[in-house]
C-alpha positions, 0 to 999 in steps of 0.5 A: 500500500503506498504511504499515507504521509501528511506532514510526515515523510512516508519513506521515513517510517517505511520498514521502521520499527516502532513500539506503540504502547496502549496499540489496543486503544481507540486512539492507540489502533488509528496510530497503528492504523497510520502505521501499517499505510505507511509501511512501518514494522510496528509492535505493540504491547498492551493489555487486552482491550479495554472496550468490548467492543473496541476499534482494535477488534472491528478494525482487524488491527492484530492481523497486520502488526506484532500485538504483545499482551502485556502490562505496562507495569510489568518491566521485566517484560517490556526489556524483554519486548524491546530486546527481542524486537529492537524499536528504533521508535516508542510511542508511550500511549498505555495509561489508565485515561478516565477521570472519573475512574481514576477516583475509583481507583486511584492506586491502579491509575498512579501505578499505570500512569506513572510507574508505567511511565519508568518502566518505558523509560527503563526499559528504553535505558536498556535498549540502545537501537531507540532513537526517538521516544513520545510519552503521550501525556493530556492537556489536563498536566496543567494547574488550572486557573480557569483562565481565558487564555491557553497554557504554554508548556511552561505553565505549572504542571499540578492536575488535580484529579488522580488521572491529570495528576499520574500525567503530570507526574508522567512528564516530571519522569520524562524530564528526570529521566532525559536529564538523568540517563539520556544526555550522553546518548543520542536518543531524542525524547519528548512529551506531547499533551494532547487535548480531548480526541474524538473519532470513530471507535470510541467505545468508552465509558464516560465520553460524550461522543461514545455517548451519543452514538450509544444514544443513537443506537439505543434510538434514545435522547443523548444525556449529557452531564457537563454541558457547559465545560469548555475543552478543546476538541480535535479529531484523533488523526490529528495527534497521532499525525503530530506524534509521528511528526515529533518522532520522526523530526526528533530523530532526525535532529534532536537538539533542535526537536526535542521538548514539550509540545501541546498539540489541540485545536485553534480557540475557535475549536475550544466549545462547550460540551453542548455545543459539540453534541449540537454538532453532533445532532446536526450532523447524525439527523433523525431528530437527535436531542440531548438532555441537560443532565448537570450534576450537583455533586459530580467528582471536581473536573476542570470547567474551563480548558484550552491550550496554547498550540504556539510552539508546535506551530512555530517549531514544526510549521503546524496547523490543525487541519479539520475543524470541529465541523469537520471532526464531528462529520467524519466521526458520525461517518465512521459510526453510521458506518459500523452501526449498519456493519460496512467495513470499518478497514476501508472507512478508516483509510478513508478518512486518513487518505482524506486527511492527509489530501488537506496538506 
């Protein structure tokens, strides 16, 4: 299959090794997906996966890579992994990412996200064919001062629930480790926080898009609990391009690539939650509503938070290429799709083709 390479060089992945963790994800099987069409050798190790059904599944991912099984909090594996298979790029997306499970259980969420985070970075010591590392982080790192503005990756890393606060202590390990460990060597690592992702395949619990379409489905009206939060929406092909970005110009210049970098929408792209699912409604048809369904003792979650995407743009020359237009558009494509059984491979390469038609 002939590369897919929007912003990035489709030669350069072509026949690389690359280790994706969390690959049985929703987010982690568009990366792997992006992967394969561009002929990338790609090895991914995570837990089973954590929806039933999940895009892994559906999207037969599993027959075109290498899928270890495995635990992220197992180090002894992940050395054997990268021993065994020699990566020359890691791609850290395994993590425990719902908020509101993370105060159910906090303890699994600090072992996954943080000690997951060592583990990695271990294993990655002790591997000398790694090149270029992505520790994929959120836009909840930040201590949020419901501000106005965006953060910049210089702001005060303090999330407040026990997921955003595993993520920042995520990246103060990222940063311990490349000072303690990777100076000397001519190893690239960065961190990318990303803002919330949407797209077909999302089968989480607790996320409004997943929510919706279950609506759908249910032929039922779309309850939502937080209409009124601000979050910068963007459709998953765009971290995932921006990752693959980052990795591959890291690798080819660390000292000028490397760092940490915030990757969301533009402000006009930051909307409240009822909003999105108005888009959503527009877009799915068949008379879709939605009910206000706020709580008053719901767990604390940020009420107001947008990125500021400067250095990435000035670093690299991005720009975020579907608006929250086009990003509903195309996740409504993809679940109609799998709601009416069509085949979820071709609809996914699709609307990568399609993305990567806009550069």
């Amino acid at each position: 299959m002939d590369g897919v390479g929007k912003i990035i060089d489709p030669s350069f992945y072509k026949d690389k090794k690359i280790l994706v963790t969390g690959h049985t994800g929703f987010k982690g099987s568009w990366m792997c997906k992006v992967l394969i069409m561009n002929g990338a050798q790609v090895i991914g190790y995570a837990l089973e996966p954590p929806t039933l059904p999940s895009l892994f599944a559906v999207a037969n991912i599993d027959t075109s890579i290498t899928s270890i099984i495995g635990d992220i909090r197992d180090l002894q594996l992940l050395k054997d992994t990268m021993q065994q298979f020699q990566p020359e790029i890691i791609i850290h997306m395994a993590a425990q990412p719902i908020v509101r499970e993370s105060y159910l259980n906090p303890v699994y969420t600090y072992e996954t996200n943080v000690m997951g985070t060592v583990n990695i970075l271990e294993a990655v010591r002790c591997c000398h064919s790694v090149k270029s590392v992505i520790n994929v982080t959120t836009d909840k790192v930040y201590k949020n001062n419901e501000w106005e503005w965006g953060y910049r990756e210089n702001d005060s890393l303090d999330g407040y629930d026990p997921y955003s606060n595993s993520k920042s202590c995520s990246e103060l390990v990222t940063s311990s480790y490349r000072n303690s460990f990777f100076t000397g060597r001519d190893i690239a690592i960065s961190t990318c926080r990303a803002g919330n992702v949407i797209g077909g395949g999302d089968f989480a619990k607790d996320r409004i898009i997943p929510d919706c379409v279950r609506a759908m489905e249910k032929k039922i009206d779309i309850n939502v609990r937080n209409p009124y939060s601000t979050r910068p929406y963007q459709h998953v092909l765009e971290p995932v391009y921006a990752y693959l970005m980052v990795a591959q110009k890291q690798y080819e210049n660390r000292p000028r690539y490397e760092g940490c970098y915030n990757i969301g929408p533009d402000d006009r792209d930051c909307v409240t939650t009822g909003t999105l699912v108005d888009l959503f409604c527009k877009y799915w048809g068949d008379q879709a509503t939605w009910n206000d369904l706020s709580e008053e003792n719901a767990p604390h979650e940020a009420s107001f938070l947008k990125l500021d995407c400067s250095k990435l743009k000035k670093v690299y020359a991005w720009e975020p290429s579907w608006n929250i237009e086009q990003a509903i558009e195309k996740t409504v494509e993809w679940s109609k799709a799998y709601l009416s059984k069509q085949n979820i491979e071709l609809i996914m390469e699709k609307q990568i083709k399609e993305y990567m038609e806009l550069e």
